[in-house]
Structure formats: C-alpha cells, structure tokens
C-alpha positions as a Markdown table, in Angstrom:
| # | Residue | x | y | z |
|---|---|---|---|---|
| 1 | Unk | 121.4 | 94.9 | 123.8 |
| 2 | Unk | 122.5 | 94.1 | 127.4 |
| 3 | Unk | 121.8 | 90.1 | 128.1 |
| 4 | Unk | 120.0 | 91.5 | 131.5 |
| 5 | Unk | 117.8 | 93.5 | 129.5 |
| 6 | Unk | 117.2 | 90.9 | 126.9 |
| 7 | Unk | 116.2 | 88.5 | 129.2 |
| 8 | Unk | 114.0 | 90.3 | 131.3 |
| 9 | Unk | 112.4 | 91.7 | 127.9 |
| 10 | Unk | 112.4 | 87.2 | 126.7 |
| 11 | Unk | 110.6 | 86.5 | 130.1 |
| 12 | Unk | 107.8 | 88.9 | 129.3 |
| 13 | Unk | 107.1 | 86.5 | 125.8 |
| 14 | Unk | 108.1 | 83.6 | 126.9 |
| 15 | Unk | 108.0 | 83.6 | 130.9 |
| 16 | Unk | 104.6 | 81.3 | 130.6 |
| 17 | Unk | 106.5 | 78.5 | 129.0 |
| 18 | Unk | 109.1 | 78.0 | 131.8 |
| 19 | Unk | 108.6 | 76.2 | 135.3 |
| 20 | Unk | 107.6 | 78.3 | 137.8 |
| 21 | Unk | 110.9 | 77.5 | 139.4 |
| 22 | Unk | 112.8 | 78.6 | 136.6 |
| 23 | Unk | 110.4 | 81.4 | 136.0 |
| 24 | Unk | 111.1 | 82.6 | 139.6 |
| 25 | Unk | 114.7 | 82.8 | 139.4 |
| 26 | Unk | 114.7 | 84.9 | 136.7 |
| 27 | Unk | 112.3 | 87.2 | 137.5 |
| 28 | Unk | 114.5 | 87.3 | 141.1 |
| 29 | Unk | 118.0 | 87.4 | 139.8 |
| 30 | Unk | 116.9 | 89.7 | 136.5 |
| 31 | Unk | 114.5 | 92.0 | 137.2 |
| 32 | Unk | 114.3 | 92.5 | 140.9 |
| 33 | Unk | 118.1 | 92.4 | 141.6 |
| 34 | Unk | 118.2 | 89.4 | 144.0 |
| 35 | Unk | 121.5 | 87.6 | 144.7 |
| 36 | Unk | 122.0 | 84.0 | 144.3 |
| 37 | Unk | 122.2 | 83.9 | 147.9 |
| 38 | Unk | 119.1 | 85.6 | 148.7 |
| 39 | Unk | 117.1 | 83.8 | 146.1 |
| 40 | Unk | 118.5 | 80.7 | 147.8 |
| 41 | Unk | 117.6 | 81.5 | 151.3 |
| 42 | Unk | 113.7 | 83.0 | 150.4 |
| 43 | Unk | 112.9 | 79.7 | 148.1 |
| 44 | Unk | 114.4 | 77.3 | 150.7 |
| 45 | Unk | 117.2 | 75.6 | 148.2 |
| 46 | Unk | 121.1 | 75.6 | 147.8 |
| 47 | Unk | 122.7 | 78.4 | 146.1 |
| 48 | Unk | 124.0 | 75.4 | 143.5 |
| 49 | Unk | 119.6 | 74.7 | 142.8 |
| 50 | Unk | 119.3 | 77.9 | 142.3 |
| 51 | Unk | 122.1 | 78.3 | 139.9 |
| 52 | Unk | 120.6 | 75.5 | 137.8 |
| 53 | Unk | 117.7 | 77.1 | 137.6 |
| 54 | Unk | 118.7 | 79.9 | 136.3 |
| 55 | Unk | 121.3 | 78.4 | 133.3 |
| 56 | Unk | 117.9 | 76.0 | 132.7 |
| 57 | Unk | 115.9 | 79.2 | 132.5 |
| 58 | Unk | 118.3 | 81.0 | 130.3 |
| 59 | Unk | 118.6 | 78.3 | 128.0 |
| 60 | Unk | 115.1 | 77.8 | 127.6 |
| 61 | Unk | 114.9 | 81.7 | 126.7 |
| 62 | Unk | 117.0 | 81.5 | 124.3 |
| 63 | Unk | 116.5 | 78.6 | 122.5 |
| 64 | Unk | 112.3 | 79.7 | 122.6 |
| 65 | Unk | 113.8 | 83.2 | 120.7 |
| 66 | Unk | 116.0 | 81.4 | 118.1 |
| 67 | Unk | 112.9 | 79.5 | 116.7 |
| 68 | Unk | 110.0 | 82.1 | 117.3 |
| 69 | Unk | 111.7 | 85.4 | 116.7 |
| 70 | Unk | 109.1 | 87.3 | 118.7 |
| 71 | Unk | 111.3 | 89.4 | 120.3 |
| 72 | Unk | 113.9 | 90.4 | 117.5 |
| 73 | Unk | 110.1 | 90.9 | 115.1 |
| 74 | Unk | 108.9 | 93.1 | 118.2 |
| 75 | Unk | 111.9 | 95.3 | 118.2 |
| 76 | Unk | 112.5 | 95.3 | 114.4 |
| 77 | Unk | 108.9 | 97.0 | 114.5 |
| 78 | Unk | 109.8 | 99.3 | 117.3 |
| 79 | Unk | 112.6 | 100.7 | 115.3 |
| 80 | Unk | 110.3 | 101.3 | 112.2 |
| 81 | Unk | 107.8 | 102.9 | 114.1 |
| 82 | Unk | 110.4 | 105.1 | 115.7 |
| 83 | Unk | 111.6 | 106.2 | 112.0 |
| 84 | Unk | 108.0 | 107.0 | 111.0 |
| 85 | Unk | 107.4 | 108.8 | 114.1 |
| 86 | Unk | 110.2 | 111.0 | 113.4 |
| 87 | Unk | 109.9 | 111.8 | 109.7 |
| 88 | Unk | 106.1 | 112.6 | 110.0 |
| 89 | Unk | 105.1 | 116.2 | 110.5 |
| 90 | Unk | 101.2 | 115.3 | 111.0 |
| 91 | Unk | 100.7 | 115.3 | 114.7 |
| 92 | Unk | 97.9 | 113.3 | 114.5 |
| 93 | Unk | 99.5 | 110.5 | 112.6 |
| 94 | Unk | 102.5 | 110.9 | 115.0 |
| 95 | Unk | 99.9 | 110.6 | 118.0 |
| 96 | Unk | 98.6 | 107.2 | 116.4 |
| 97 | Unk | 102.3 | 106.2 | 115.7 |
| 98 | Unk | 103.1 | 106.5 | 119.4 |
| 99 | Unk | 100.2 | 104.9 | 120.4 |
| 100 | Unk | 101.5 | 101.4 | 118.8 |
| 101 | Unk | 104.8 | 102.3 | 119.8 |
C-alpha cells in the first residue's frame, strides 16, 4: 500500500493520539496536498518546524500500528468481506455484506 495512503488511512485511527501540531501537518502535507512551504507560511513556523512535525507525526503513526494492529485487522477484514461478497449469489446476504464493508 502506498505510505501516503497508509498514513492518511493511520491518522483516521490514530489521529486523536497525536498533538494537534503534529496532527495538522499530516492532515496538511497527506491528505490536502500542502507543501512544506505552505504549511510553514499558514501555521506561522519554519519549514525545518514543520518538517519535525511531520517525521514526529509519522513516527508516532507507526509505532501506534505496530503495537495495536487496528489498521492491518481493519483491512484483513475488508479483504474477507470482499471474498464473501463475491462468492455469494444471495443478493440479500451480498446487500448486508456490503453494508459492513
């Protein structure tokens, strides 16, 4: 999986844990596209703070996944769900299997 992706998908489980700082620059640099330098100039620090903030972030991210597993259970179930989905041929029960999905 890209580490973009991952990330943005890591601060949806784990975003609450972070400093709002960190959780910022994330959110910024990962899902709404931001540069360093624009993330800089609209939080009023260096480039360099907001640098740390995001390798402090990142860090965080992953080390919270390495212990919990949330997001590697989450899409293990995902991928089950997805087989069931297609090898059922009752609509309803793929309706309800979609609905979890």
């Amino acid at each position: 999986m890209d580490k973009n992706i991952r990330l943005s998908m890591l601060l949806e489980l784990y975003g609450k844990l972070l400093t709002p700082k960190q959780y910022d620059a994330i959110d910024f640099y990962y899902n709404q596209n931001l540069s360093l330098g624009e993330i800089a100039e609209n939080e009023g620090i260096t480039r360099q703070g907001v640098r740390k903030n995001l390798l402090e972030a990142e860090k965080n991210l992953f080390d919270y996944e390495s212990k919990l597993h949330f997001l590697d259970e989450r899409l293990a179930r995902n991928k089950l769900l997805e087989e069931l989905i297609s090898e059922t041929k009752d609509s309803k029960l793929k309706e309800k299997l979609q609905r979890l999905l």
